[in-house]
C-alpha positions in Angstrom: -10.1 0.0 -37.7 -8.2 3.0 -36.0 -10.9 2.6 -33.0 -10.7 -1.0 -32.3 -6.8 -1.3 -32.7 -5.6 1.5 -30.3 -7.6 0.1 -27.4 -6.4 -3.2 -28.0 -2.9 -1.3 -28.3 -3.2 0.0 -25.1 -4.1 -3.0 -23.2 -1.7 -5.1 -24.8 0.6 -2.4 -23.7 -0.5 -1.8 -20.0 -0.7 -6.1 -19.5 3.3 -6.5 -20.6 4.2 -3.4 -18.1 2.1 -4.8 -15.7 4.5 -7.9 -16.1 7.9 -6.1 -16.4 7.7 -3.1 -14.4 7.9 -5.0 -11.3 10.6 -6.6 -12.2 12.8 -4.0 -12.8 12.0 -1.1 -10.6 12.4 -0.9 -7.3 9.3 -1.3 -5.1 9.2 2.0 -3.4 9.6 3.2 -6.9 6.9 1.4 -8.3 4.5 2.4 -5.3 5.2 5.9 -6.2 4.6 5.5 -9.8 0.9 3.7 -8.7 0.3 6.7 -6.9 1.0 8.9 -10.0 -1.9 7.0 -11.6 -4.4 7.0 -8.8 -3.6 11.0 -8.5 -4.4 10.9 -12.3 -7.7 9.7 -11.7 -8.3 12.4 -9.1 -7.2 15.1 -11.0 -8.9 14.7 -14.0 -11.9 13.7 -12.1 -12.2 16.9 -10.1 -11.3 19.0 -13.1 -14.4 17.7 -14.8 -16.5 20.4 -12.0 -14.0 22.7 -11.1 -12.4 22.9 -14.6 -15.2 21.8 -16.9 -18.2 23.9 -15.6 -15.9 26.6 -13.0 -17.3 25.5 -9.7 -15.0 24.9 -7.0 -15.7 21.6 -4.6 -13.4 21.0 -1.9 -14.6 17.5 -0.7 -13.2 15.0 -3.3 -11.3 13.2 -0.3 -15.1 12.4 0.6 -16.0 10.5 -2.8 -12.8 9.1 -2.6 -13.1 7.8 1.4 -16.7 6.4 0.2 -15.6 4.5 -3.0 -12.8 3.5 -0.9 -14.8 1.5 2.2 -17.2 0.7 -0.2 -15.4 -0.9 -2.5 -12.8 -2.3 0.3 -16.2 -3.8 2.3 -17.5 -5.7 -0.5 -13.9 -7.7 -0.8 -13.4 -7.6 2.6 -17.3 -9.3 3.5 -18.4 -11.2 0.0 -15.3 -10.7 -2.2 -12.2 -13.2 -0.6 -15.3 -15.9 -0.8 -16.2 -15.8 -3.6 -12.7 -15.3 -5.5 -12.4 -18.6 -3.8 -15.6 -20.3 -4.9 -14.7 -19.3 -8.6 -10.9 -20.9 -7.8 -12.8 -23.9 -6.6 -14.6 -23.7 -10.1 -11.1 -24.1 -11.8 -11.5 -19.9 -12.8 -7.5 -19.0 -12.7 -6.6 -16.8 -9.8 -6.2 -13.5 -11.6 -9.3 -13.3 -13.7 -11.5 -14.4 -10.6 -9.5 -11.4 -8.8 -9.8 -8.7 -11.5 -13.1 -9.5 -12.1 -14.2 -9.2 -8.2 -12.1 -6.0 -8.1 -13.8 -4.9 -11.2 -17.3 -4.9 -9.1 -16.2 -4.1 -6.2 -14.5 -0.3 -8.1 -18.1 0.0 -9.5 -19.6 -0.3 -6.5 -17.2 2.0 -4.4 -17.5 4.5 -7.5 -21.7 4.1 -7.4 -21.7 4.5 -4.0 -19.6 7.9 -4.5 -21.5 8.9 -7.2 -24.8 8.9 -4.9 -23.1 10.9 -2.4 -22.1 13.2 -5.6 -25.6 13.4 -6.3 -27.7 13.9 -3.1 -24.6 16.4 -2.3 -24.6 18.1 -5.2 -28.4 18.6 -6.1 -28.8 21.5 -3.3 -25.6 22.7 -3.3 -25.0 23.4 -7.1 -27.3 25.9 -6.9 -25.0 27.6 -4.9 -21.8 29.5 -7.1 -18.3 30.4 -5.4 -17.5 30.4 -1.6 -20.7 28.9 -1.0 -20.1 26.1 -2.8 -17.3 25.3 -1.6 -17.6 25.3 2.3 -20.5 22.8 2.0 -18.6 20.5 -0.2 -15.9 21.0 2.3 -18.2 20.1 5.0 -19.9 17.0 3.1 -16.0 15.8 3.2 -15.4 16.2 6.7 -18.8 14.4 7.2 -17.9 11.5 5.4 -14.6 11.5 7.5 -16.1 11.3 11.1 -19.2 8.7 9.9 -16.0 6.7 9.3 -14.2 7.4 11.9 -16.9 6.9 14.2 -18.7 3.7 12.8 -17.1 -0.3 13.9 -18.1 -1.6 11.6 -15.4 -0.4 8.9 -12.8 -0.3 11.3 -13.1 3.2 12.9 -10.3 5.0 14.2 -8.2 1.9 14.1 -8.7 1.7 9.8 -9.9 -1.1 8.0 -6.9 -3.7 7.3 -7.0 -6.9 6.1 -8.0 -5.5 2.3 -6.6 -8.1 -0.5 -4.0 -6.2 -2.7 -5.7 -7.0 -6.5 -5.3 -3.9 -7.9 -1.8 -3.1 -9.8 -0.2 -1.4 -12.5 -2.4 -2.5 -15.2 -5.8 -1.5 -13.1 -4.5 1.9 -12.0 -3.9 3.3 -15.2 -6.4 1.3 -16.8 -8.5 3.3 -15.2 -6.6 6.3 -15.5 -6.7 5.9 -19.7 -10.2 5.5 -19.4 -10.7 8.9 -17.2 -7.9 10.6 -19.8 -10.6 9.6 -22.8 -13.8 10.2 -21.5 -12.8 13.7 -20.5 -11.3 14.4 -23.3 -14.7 12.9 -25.8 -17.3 14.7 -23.2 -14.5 18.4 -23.7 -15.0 18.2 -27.2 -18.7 17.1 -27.6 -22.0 19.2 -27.1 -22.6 18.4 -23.8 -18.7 20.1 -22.8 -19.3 23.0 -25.0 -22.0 23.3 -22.9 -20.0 23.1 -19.6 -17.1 25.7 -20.7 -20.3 28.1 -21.4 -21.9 27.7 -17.5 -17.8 28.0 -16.7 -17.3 31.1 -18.7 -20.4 32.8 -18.0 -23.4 30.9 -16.1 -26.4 33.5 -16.3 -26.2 34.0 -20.3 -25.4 30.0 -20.6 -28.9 29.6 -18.8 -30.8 32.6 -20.9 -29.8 30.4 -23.7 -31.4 27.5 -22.5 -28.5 25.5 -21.2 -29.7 23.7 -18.0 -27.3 24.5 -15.9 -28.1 22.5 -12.9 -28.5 19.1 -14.2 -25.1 20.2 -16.4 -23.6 21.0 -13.3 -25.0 17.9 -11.1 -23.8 15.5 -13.7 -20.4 16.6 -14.2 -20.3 16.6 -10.4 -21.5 12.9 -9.9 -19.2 11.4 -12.9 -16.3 13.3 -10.8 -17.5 11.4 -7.5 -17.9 8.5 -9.6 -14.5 8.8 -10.7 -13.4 9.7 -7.1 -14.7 6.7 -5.6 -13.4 4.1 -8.2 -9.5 5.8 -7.2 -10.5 5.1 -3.7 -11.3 1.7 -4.7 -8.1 1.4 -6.3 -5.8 3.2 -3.2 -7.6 0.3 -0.7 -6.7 -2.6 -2.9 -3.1 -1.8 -3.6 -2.2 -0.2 -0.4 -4.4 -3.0 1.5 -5.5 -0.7 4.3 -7.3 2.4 5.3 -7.5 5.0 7.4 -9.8 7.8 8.2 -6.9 10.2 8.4 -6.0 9.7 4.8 -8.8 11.7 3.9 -8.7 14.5 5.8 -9.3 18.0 3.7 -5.7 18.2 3.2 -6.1 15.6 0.6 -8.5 17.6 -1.1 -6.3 20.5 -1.2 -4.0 18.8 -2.8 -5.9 17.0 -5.9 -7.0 20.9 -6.0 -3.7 22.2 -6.5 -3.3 19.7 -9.2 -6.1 21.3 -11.2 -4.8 24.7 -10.5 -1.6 24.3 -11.4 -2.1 22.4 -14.3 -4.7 24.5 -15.6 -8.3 25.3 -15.0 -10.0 23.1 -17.6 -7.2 21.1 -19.3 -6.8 17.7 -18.9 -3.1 17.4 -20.5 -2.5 20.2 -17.5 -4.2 17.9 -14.7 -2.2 14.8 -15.8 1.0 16.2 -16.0 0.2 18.3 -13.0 -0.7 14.8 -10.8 3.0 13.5 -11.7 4.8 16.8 -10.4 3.2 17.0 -7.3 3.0 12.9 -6.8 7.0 12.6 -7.9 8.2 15.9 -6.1 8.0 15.7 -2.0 9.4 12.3 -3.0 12.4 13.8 -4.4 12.6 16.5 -2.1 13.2 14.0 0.8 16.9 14.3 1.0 16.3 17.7 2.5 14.2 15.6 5.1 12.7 18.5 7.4 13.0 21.4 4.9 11.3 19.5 2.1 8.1 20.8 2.4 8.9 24.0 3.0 10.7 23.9 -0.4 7.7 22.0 -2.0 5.7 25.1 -1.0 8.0 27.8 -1.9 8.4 25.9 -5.3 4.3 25.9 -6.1 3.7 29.6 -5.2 7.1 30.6 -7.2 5.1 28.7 -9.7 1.5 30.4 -9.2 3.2 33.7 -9.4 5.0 33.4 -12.4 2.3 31.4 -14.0 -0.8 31.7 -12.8 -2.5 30.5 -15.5 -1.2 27.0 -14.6 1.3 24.8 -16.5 -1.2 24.6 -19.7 -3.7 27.5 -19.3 -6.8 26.0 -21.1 -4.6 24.5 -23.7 -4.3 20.3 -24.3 -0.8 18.6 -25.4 -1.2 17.8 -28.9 1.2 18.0 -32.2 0.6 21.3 -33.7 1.3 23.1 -29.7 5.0 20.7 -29.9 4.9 22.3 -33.3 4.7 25.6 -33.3 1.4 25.5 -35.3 -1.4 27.5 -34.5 -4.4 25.6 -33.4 -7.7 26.3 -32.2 -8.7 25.4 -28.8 -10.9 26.2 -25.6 -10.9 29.7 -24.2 
């Protein structure tokens, strides 16, 4: 009963915010707090390879420009018509919508995950720097195809996206992220990514396969990636090459960092500091991100561990209690 009634729960609750949020806050507000699920997404997504199994991929803004053309295409070319036709067909307005932005997320998120996958299949058999400058240069790829095809807009971006996605999608999604990491850390399969993470060469002498671990974790984060690019183009209703340059990488990586290698409580909470704070810091207007810096390596020198080490939010840590947990 416990299983069926909290997701019910939850959508109940996430439909009446959906409703009443915009209501009450103010829009800028409430674009900020959409971004603070779509960074969700992306953190927890790229913690599942550079948390979960220790790699370290620099190219997420890459699954995340793919889902986000891919997805943006399909509305842009087959998706207005047919949310029409179904209209037409007496289906009401937002269930045609959700439902067409419901494919077109799996599609931008498919379309990342095969990117993931013919990426991630040579290069995770690389380990450390390696690693990480050709997911670095996969991104950048990604970036000038873009930039350089007409079809999707080039240089000039892609506008004319319809804005479906909302409150309720974005975190949504973002619950759905938050569980499945949390059911593949504490099943077989994640004991088996925390052992290639803590030590790759006994994991494999005892029979752990640690590339297809290791290619799988990376094409559920592209996956993942892509369905918060699908999201970020139907909200924000246009895109832009320069949105997802490697800076944006950098900075869903400092969300795993500093919210802990490996923990998912630390990624989430992590997402909502660095989403929310240049935003407050903008009174200071051309010192604000000097600040925002000097506040993050103040942070990464006193705890360098991250804000939750390897530890997850749950009663007995608000308690006190001992508990056992991930090393």
């Amino acid at each position: 009963m416990k299983r069926v009634l909290t997701p019910l729960v939850a959508l109940v609750a996430l439909l009446a915010l959906n409703r009443f949020l915009p209501t009450v806050l103010n829009p800028y507000y409430f674009q900020v707090l959409i971004l603070v699920g779509i960074n969700i997404t992306l953190a927890v997504s790229l913690n599942l390879v550079n948390g979960f199994t220790g790699q370290f991929s620099i190219g997420h803004a890459g699954f995340m420009a793919a889902g986000a053309y891919g997805s943006a295409m399909f509305t842009v070319t087959w998706g207005q018509k047919l949310a029409a036709a179904m209209v037409a067909a007496h289906v009401s307005a937002p269930v045609a919508q959700g439902a067409l932005l419901l494919v077109s997320l799996l599609l931008g998120g498919g379309l990342a995950a095969i990117f993931g996958y013919l990426v991630g299949l040579p290069s995770l058999r690389l380990r450390g720097d390696y690693l990480a400058i050709v997911t670095l240069g996969f991104g950048e790829i990604i970036r000038v195809l873009i930039l350089n095809i007409d079809a999707v807009g080039g240089a000039r971006g892609l506008p004319g996206i319809p804005q479906w996605a909302n409150f309720f999608w974005v975190f949504l999604v973002a619950t759905i992220v938050i569980a499945l990491a949390v059911n593949l850390a504490n099943s077989t399969h994640g004991r088996a990514l925390f052992a290639i993470r803590d030590d790759e060469i006994a994991a494999e002498a005892l029979g752990v396969d640690t590339t297809a671990y290791k290619v799988t974790a990376f094409v559920l984060g592209a996956f993942f990636a892509g369905v918060a690019g699908g999201l970020f183009a139907h909200y924000l209703s246009y895109l832009n090459p320069s949105t997802f340059t490697f800076l944006k990488s950098i900075e869903v990586i400092a969300m795993v960092v500093l919210g802990g290698m490996g923990s998912i409580t630390g990624s989430v909470l992590a997402a909502i500091v660095l989403t929310l704070l240049p935003e407050a810091l903008r009174a200071v207007k051309d010192y604000r991100m000097v600040i925002y810096a000097l506040m993050l390596i103040i942070l990464m020198i006193t705890r360098p561990q991250g804000l939750m080490g390897t530890r997850e939010l749950s009663w007995a840590l608000l308690t006190g209690k001992k508990q056992g947990g991930r090393s």
